[in-house]
N, C-alpha and C positions, 0 to 999 in steps of 0.2 A: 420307555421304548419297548415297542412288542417285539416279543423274541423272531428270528426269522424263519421263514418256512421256501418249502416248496411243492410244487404240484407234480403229484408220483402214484403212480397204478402199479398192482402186481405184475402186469407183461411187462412194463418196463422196468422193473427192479429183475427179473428173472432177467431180462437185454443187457445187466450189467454184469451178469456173471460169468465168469471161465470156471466152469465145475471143475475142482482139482481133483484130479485121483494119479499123484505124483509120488504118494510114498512107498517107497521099497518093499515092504510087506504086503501088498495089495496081493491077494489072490486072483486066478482067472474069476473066481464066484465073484469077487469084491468087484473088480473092476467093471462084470457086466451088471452088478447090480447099480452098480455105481451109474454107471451108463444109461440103463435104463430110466434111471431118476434124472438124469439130466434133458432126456427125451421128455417124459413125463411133465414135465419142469419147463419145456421152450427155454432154456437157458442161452446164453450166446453161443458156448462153445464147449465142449469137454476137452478136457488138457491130460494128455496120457503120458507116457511113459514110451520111446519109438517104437519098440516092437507090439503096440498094445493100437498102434493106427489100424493094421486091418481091421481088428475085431472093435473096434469105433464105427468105422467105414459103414461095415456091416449092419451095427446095432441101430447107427443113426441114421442107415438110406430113409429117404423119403422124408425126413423131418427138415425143417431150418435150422437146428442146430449144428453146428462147424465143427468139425474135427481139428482139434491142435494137440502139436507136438513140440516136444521141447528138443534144443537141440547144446553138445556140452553145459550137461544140466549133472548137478547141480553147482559144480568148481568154477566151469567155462574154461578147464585147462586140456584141453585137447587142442589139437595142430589145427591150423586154421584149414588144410586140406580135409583134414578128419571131418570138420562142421560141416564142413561143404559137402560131403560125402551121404555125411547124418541128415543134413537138410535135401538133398536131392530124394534119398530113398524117402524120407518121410512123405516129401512132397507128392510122388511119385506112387505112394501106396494109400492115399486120399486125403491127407493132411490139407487143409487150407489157410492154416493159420499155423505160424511158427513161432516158439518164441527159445529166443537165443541167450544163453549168457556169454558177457562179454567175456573177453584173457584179462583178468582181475588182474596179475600182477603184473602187464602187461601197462595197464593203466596207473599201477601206483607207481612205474618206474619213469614214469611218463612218456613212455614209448606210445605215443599218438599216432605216429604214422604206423604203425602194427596193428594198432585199435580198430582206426579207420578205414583199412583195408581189407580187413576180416567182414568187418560190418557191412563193406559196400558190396563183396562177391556173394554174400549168404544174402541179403536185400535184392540183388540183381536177380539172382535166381529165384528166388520167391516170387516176384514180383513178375518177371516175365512166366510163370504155370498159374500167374492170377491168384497167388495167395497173397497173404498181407505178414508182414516180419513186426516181432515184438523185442523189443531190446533190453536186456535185464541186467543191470548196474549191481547190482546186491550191494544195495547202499548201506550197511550194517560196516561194510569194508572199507569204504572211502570216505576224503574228506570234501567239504561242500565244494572247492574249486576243480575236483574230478568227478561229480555231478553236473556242474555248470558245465563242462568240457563236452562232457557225453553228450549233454542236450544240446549243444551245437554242433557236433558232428553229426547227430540222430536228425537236426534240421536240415544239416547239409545235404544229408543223403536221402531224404525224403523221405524217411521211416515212418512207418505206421503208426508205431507207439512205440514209449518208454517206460520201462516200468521196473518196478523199485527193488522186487526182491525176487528171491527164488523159494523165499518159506524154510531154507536148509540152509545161510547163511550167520553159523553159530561164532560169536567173537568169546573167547575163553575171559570171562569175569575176575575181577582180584579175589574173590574167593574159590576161585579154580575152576567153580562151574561155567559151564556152557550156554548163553543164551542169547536171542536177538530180539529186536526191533520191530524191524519190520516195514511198513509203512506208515511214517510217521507225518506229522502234519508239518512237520517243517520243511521235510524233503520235496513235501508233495506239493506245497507251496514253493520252494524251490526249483521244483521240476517244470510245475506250469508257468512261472516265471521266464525261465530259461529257454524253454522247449518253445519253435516257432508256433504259429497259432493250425498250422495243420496236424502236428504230432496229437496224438492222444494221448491220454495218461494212463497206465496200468497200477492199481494199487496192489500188492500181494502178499501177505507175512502177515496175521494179526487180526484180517479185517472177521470177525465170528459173529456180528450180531445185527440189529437192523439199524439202530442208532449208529453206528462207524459205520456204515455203508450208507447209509443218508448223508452222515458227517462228511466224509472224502466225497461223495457227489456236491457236494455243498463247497469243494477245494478245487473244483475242475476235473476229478475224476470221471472217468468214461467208462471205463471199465475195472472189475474188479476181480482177483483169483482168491477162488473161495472155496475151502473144503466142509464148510456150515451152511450149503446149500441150504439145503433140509430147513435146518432151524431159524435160517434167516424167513424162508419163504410163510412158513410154520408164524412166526411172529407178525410177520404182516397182516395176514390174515385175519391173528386174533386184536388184531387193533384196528380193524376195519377196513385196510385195504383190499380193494376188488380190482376187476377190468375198466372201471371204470378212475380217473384222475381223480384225489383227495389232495387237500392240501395238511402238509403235514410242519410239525414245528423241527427246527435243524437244532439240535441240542450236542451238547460236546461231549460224550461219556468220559465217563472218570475214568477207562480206562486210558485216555488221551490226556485228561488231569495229571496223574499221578504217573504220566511217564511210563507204564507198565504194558505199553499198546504195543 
């Protein structure tokens, strides 16, 4: 049987990206160069950091690339007033895309009607200034039927997308260290399961090469948050992808193998 493939051009791999420039350390130098590569790039969207939306605004007028912002990032433990607060000003100072993490322990306690109430007033607002809300599970924390959960309340409320991590969702290992997941092919298969057929998928935590970014479009994946911009786009390239559709083979990387994704 021949392995399977899909038909995928550079502008549309660059349409799956949310260039991340989330980490702490990001300098103003980091984040505008940052920014400019995402300009550069036609990527979907650059994903900052809230006080980091004006100087986006700025960097991106005139382009199609989208300004997003994250909002109780990266815990989701701030007052549901607070988000609301963080998502107004974001929205407000050019943000168009939000993406939210949920009250994690909100959800393991199975407090749903707290879940879903947070999620409907930060949705409502987004949604009426014409941005679109992304909903972030940090599934590294929960178990499959508080997935399942999300993705029916994310249906119910008409949510844009759902998506799987925050990339900062570290679970403490039996040998003391710290590390995640991410987006994993079971979740994400999970998610588009779950998730009605108008939700989108966000992949986030892991995805670093062209193969796992082919792979999760190959799961129902739409979009992707990615801080290997660069190297992903770098890679395409030298494997013959153009503007113009190639048809490519969907291969499983070993990093998906061996559980280490």
């Amino acid at each position: 049987m021949a392995p399977p493939t899909i038909k995928i051009s550079l502008p549309q791999i660059a349409q799956l990206i949310d260039h991340s420039l989330l980490h702490p350390t990001l300098s103003d130098a980091d984040l505008r160069a940052g920014l400019a590569l995402a300009r550069t790039s036609s990527v979907a969207s650059a994903c900052v950091k809230p006080y980091a939306v004006p100087l986006a605004r700025s960097i991106l007028a005139g382009s199609p690339v989208r300004v997003c912002s994250v909002v109780g990032f990266p815990h989701g433990s701030s007052s549901a007033s607070v988000k609301i607060a963080e998502t107004a000003e974001a929205v407000s100072s050019g943000a168009t895309e939000i993406d939210m993490v949920i009250n994690i322990g909100k959800a393991l306690s199975g407090e749903w009607g707290y879940v879903e109430h947070e999620i409907e007033a930060i949705n409502r607002l987004v949604t009426a200034k014409g941005a679109i809300l992304k909903v972030i599970f940090e599934n590294d924390f929960l178990q499959d039927h508080h997935i399942i959960r999300l993705c029916q309340i994310c249906t119910d409320l008409n949510v844009a997308f759902v998506k799987t991590s925050t990339g900062y969702g570290f679970v403490k290992q039996p040998n003391g260290f710290y590390s995640y997941q991410g987006a994993t092919p079971h979740h994400l298969k999970l998610m588009r399961k779950h998730a009605g057929p108008k939700v989108q998928i966000k992949a986030a935590g892991g995805v670093r090469t062209l193969d796992e970014l082919i792979y999760v479009l190959s799961l129902g994946v739409t979009r992707i948050g990615a801080s290997a911009t660069e190297a992903i786009l770098e890679e395409a390239r030298a494997r013959g992808i153009g503007e113009a559709e190639v048809e490519v083979e969907v291969k499983v990387p070993q990093s998906l193998q061996d559980g280490s994704y």
